[in-house]
C-alpha positions as CSV (number, residue, x, y, z in Angstrom):
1,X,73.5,0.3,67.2
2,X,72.6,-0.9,70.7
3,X,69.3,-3.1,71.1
4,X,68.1,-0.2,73.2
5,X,67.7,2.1,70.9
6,X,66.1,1.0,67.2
7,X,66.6,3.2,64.0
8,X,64.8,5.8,63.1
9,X,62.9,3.7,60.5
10,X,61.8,1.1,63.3
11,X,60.8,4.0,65.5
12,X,58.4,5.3,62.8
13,X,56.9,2.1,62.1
14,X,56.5,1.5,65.5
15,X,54.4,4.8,65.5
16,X,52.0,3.7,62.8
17,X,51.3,0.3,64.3
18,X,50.6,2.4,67.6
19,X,48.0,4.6,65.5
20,X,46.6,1.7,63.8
21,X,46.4,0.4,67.3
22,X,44.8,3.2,68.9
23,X,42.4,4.0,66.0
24,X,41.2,-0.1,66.3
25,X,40.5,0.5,70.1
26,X,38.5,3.6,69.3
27,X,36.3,1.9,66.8
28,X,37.7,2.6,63.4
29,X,38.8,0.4,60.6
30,X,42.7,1.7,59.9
31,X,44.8,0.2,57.1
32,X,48.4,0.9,57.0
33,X,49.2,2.1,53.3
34,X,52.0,0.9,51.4
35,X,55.3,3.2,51.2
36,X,54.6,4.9,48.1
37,X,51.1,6.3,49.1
38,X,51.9,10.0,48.9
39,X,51.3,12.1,52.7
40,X,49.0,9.4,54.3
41,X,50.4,6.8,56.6
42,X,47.5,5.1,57.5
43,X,43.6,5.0,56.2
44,X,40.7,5.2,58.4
45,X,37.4,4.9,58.3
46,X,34.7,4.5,61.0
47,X,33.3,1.2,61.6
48,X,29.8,3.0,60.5
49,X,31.8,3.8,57.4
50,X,30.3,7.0,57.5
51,X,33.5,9.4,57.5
52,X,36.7,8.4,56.8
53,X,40.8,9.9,57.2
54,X,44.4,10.3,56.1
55,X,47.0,9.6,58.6
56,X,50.2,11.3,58.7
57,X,52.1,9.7,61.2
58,X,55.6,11.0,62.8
59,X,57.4,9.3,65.7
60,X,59.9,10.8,67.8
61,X,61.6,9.4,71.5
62,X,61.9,11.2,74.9
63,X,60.0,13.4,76.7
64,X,59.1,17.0,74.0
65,X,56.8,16.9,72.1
66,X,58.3,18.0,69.2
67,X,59.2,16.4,65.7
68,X,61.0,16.9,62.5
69,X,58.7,17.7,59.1
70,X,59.7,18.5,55.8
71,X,59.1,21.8,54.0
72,X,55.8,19.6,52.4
73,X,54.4,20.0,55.4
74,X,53.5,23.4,54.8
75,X,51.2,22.5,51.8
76,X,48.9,19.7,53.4
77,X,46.1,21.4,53.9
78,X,43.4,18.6,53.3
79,X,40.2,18.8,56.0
80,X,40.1,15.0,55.5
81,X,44.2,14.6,56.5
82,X,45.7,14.5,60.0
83,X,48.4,14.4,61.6
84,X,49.2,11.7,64.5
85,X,52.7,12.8,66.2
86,X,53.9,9.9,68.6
87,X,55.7,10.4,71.3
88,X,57.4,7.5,72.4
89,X,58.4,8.3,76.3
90,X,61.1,6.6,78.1
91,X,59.6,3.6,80.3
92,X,57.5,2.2,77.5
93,X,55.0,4.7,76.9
94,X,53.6,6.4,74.1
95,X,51.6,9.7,73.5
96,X,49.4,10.9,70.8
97,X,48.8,14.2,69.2
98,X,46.0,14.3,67.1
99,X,46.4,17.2,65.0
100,X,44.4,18.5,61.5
101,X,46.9,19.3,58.9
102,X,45.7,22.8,58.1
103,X,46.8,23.4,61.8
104,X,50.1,21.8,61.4
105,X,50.7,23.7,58.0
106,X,50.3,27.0,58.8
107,X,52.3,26.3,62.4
108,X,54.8,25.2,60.4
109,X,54.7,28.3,57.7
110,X,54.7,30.7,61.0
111,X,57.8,29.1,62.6
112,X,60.0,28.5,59.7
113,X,59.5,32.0,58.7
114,X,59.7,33.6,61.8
115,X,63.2,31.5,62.4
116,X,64.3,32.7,58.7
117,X,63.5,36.3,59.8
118,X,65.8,36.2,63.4
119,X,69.8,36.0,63.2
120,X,71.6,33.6,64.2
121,X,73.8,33.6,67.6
122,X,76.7,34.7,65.7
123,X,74.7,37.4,64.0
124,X,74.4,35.6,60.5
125,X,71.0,35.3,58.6
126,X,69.9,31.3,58.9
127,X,70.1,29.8,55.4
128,X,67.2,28.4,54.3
129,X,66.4,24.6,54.5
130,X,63.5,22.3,53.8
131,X,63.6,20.8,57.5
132,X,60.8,22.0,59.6
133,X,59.4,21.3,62.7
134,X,56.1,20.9,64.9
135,X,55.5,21.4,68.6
136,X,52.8,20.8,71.5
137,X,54.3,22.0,74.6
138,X,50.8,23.1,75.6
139,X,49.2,19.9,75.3
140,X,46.5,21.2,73.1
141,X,46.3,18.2,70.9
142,X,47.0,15.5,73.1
143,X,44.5,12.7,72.6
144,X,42.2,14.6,70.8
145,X,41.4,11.8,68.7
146,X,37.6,13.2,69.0
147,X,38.8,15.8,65.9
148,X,39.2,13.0,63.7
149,X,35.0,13.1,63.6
150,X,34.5,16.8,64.8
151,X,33.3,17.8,60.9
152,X,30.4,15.2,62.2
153,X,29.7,16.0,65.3
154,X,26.1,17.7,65.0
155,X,25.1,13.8,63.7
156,X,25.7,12.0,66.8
157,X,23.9,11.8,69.9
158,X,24.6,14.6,71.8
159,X,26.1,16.9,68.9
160,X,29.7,15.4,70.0
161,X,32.2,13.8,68.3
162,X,34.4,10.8,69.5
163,X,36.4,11.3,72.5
164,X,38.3,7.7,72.8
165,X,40.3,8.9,76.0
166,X,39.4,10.7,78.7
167,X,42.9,11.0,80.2
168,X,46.6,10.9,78.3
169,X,46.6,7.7,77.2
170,X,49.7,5.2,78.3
171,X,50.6,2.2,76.9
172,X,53.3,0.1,77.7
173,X,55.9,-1.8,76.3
174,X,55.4,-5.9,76.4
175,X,58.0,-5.7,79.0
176,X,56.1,-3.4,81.3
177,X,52.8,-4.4,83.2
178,X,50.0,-4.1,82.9
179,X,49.8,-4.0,79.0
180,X,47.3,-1.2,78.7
181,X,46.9,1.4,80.8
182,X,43.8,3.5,79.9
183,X,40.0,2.7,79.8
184,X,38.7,1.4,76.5
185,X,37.2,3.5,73.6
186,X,34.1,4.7,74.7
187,X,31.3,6.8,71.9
């Protein structure tokens, strides 16, 4: 394995210390769990420690935004759980899909059976598996780290939640300059 390119196990973790990252700058307390905490990555509450979430974090590299999810996926339905999909982009930057699990569920019910229900090229049936998959192309949940707090959103000034960016956000690698390319977390 070339130094370039780190296991899939070093790319998740580098995913969750991205969250954790992110999640700090926007004002929240985040904990990274340990391994055997079932469907969370990473716990978060609000500094105010009035509402606090479950972090499911995937990380995938190059330029979709797509990633790999098992079957389980389609049974995390938890108001209280999200999903964080990282995208970690050639050049050193990363992206963030902030996504509630409901949302993520029944996408990935939909898909899988809709992909059960075509045939293949070669006119076979697909077989069933437990891999499944989620996808962005639209951008619809691109930094929306706002929904994390939307359930509270009539409490704060304004009757809006948290919006931490106000465009994609960019961070580089300690080899690229600057460090950080996008504002700080702003209520």
């Amino acid at each position: 394995m070339s130094p370039q390119s780190p296991s899939s196990i070093l790319t998740g973790v580098a995913g969750e210390h991205l969250v954790a990252g992110e999640l700090s700058r926007c004002g929240w307390i985040a904990s990274l769990t340990l391994r055997n905490t079932r469907g969370v990555d990473i716990l978060a509450s609000e500094e105010s420690l009035e509402s606090s979430v479950g972090i499911q974090v995937k990380t995938s590299r190059g330029s979709k935004p797509k990633w790999i999810l098992s079957k389980k996926a389609e049974t995390m339905k938890d108001e209280s759980v999200f999903y964080a999909f990282v995208l970690l982009m050639d050049g050193g930057t990363a992206r963030f899909h902030i996504v509630p699990s409901h949302v993520v569920a029944e996408y990935t019910e939909r898909t899988h059976r809709e992909w059960l229900s075509k045939p293949l090229r070669d006119g076979r049936q697909p077989k069933d598996s437990a891999m499944r998959n989620f996808a962005d192309t639209e951008g619809q949940y691109l930094d929306r780290w706002d929904l994390l707090t939307s359930n509270r959103a009539s409490d704060r000034p304004g009757g809006q939640g948290v919006r931490c960016w106000t465009s994609p956000s960019t961070i580089h690698s300690p080899h690229a300059s600057p460090m950080f390319q996008t504002p700080f977390c702003c209520n």
